[in-house]
N, C-alpha and C positions, 0 to 999 in steps of 0.2 A: 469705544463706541464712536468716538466721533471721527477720527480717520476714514474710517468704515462708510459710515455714512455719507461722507462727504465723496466719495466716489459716483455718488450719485444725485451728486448737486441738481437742485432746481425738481427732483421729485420725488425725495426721500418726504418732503411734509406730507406729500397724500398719499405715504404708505400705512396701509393697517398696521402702526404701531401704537404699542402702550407700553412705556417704561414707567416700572413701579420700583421708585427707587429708595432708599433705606437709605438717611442724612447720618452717615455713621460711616468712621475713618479711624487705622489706627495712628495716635501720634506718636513717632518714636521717640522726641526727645524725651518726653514723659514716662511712656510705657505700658499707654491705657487708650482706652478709647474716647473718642473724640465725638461727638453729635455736632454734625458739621456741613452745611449746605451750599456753601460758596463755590466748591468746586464744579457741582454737581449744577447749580444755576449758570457759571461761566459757558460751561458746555451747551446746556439748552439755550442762552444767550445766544452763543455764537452759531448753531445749527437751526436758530428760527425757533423754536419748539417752543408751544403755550410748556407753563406751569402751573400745575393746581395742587394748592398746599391742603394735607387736613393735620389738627392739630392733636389729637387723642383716637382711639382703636377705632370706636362709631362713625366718626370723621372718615377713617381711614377706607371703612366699608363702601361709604357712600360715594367716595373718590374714586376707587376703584372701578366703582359701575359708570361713574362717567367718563372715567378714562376709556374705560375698555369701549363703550356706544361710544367713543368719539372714534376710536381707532376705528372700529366697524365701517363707520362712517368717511374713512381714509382721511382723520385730522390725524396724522401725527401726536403724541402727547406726553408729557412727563408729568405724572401722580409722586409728590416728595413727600416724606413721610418722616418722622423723626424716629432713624431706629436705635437710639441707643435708650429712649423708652419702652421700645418693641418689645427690645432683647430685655431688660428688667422686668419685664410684666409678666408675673407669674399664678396670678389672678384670673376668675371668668370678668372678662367685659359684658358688661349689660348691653342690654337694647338691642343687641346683634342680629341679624336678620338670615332667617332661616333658608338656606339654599332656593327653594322653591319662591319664596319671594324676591329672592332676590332677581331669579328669572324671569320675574314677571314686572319687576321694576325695570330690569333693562329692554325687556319686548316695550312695555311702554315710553321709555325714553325715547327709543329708538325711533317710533314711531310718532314721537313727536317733533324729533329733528329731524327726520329723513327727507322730508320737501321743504325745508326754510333753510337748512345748515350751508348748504350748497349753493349759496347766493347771498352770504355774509361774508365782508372783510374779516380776515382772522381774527383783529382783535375782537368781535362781535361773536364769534364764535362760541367761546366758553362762557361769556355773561347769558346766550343762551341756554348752554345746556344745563348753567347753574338754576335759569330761571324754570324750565320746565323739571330739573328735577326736585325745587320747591314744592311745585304743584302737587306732586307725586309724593311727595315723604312730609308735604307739609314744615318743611324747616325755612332758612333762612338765611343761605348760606349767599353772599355775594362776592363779588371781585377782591371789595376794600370794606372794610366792616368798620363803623363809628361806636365812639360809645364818651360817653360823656356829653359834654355844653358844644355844639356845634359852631357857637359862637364863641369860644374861649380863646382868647389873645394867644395862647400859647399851644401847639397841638402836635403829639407825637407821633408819628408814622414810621410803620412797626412789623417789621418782616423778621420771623423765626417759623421753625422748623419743633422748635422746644415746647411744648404746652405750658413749661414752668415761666416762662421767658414772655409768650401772650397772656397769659392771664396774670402776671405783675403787671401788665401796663392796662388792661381790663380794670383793673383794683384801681387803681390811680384815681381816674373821678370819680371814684366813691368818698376817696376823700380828700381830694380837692377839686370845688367845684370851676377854679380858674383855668383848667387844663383837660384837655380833649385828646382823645387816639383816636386811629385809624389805625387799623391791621389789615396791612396786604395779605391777601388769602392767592392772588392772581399774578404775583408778579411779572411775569412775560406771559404774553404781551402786557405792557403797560397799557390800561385802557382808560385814556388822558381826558377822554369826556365824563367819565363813571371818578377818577377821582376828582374833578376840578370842583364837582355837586357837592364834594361835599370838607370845600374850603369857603370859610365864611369870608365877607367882607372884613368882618372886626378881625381875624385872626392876620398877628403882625409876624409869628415865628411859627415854622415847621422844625423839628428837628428829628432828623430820618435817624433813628435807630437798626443795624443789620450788622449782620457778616459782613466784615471785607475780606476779598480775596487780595492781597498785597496792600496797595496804598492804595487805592480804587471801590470807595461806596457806589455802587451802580444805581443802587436805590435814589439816592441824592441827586445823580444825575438825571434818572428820570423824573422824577419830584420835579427839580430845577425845568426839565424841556417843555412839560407840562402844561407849568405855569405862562412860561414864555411864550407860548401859542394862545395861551386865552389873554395874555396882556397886563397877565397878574405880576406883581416884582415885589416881593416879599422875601424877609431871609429865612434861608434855609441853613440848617447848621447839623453838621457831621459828628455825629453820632454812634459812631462804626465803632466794633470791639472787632479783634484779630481774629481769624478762623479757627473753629475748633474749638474755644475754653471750656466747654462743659465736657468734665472727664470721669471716666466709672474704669473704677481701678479694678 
């Protein structure tokens, strides 16, 4: 994909695209598969591309419609998905929305980005379309999701692709109240005004939890650039587990 694309540097982003892409690789040394994100963010890192993470099937519905209205839209976009959940699921998913609605959620989207989107900085972009399609589904989905003490000295910021891997760190301030998440939903663009909101003055430690691709937390770096720009200087501490380790034989 990305060879490809780069042929057309400077206006492959405002092409009607939507990649809807499955966080799932196989690993040879092992023999199984892998639920694995890293690679698949390098590439959209390095080709510009937003990312919009959802974390389970419902998630995954509602992404889809904003990816695709953004494509419409000529944003360029990448919808990551964790498919080695996908592929397990052999289950009906609830709440699922009925083709016909679903047409009617993206005529309306559409229609609520179509004169604002096109006079937004990119990073500005997807915090919109997230916000108007709140309005519309009534959810609550944003860039970077908090949960816990806002104020807790200690607070982990939290990028997977895994449902099992977000909702350990969701449980966390349940039971301790000294410690606070943030779950990147957004990760590129980084939208360095939407997270700085919601770093407290009391908090003395970040510690960025993700995928590294090699020796390289990108997450951390962006945490890290973030802060720098608003004048914040607090430690941040590396967190990173190797690509890949969630395996289904």
């Amino acid at each position: 994909m990305e060879p490809v694309l780069l042929k057309y540097h400077g206006t492959y982003n405002s092409l009607p695209i939507s990649f809807q892409v499955s966080a799932v690789d196989f690993n040879s040394d092992s023999g199984s598969l892998a639920s694995t994100s890293a690679a698949a963010l390098s590439v959209a890192r390095n080709l510009k591309l937003p990312v919009l993470t959802s974390f389970n099937g419902v998630e995954a519905q509602h992404f889809s419609i904003v990816s695709s209205v953004l494509a419409q839209l000529k944003v360029a976009n990448v919808h990551l998905f964790d498919g080695l959940a996908a592929l397990k699921t052999n289950q009906t998913i609830g709440a699922v929305l009925p083709s016909a609605q679903i047409d009617e959620i993206s005529k309306k989207l559409y229609a609520a980005l179509s004169d604002k989107i096109g006079k937004l900085h990119s990073s500005a972009k997807i915090s919109l379309a997230l916000s108007e399609l709140n309005k519309i589904l009534n959810t609550n989905y944003q860039p970077f999701e908090q949960y816990g003490d806002k104020n807790a000295a200690t607070t982990f910021v939290v990028y997977s692709t895994t449902e099992q891997t977000v909702n350990l760190f969701k449980h966390i301030p349940k039971v301790s109240s000294k410690v606070g998440v943030i779950v990147a939903r957004v990760p590129l663009p980084f939208e360095t005004a939407e997270f700085n909101k919601l770093v407290s003055k009391n908090t003395k430690k970040l510690v960025v939890v993700t995928e590294a691709l090699g020796a390289t937390n990108s997450l951390k770096l962006d945490v890290q650039a973030s802060l720098f720009f608003e004048g914040v200087f607090i430690e941040v501490v590396d967190a990173s587990y190797p690509s890949g380790i969630h395996y289904q034989r």
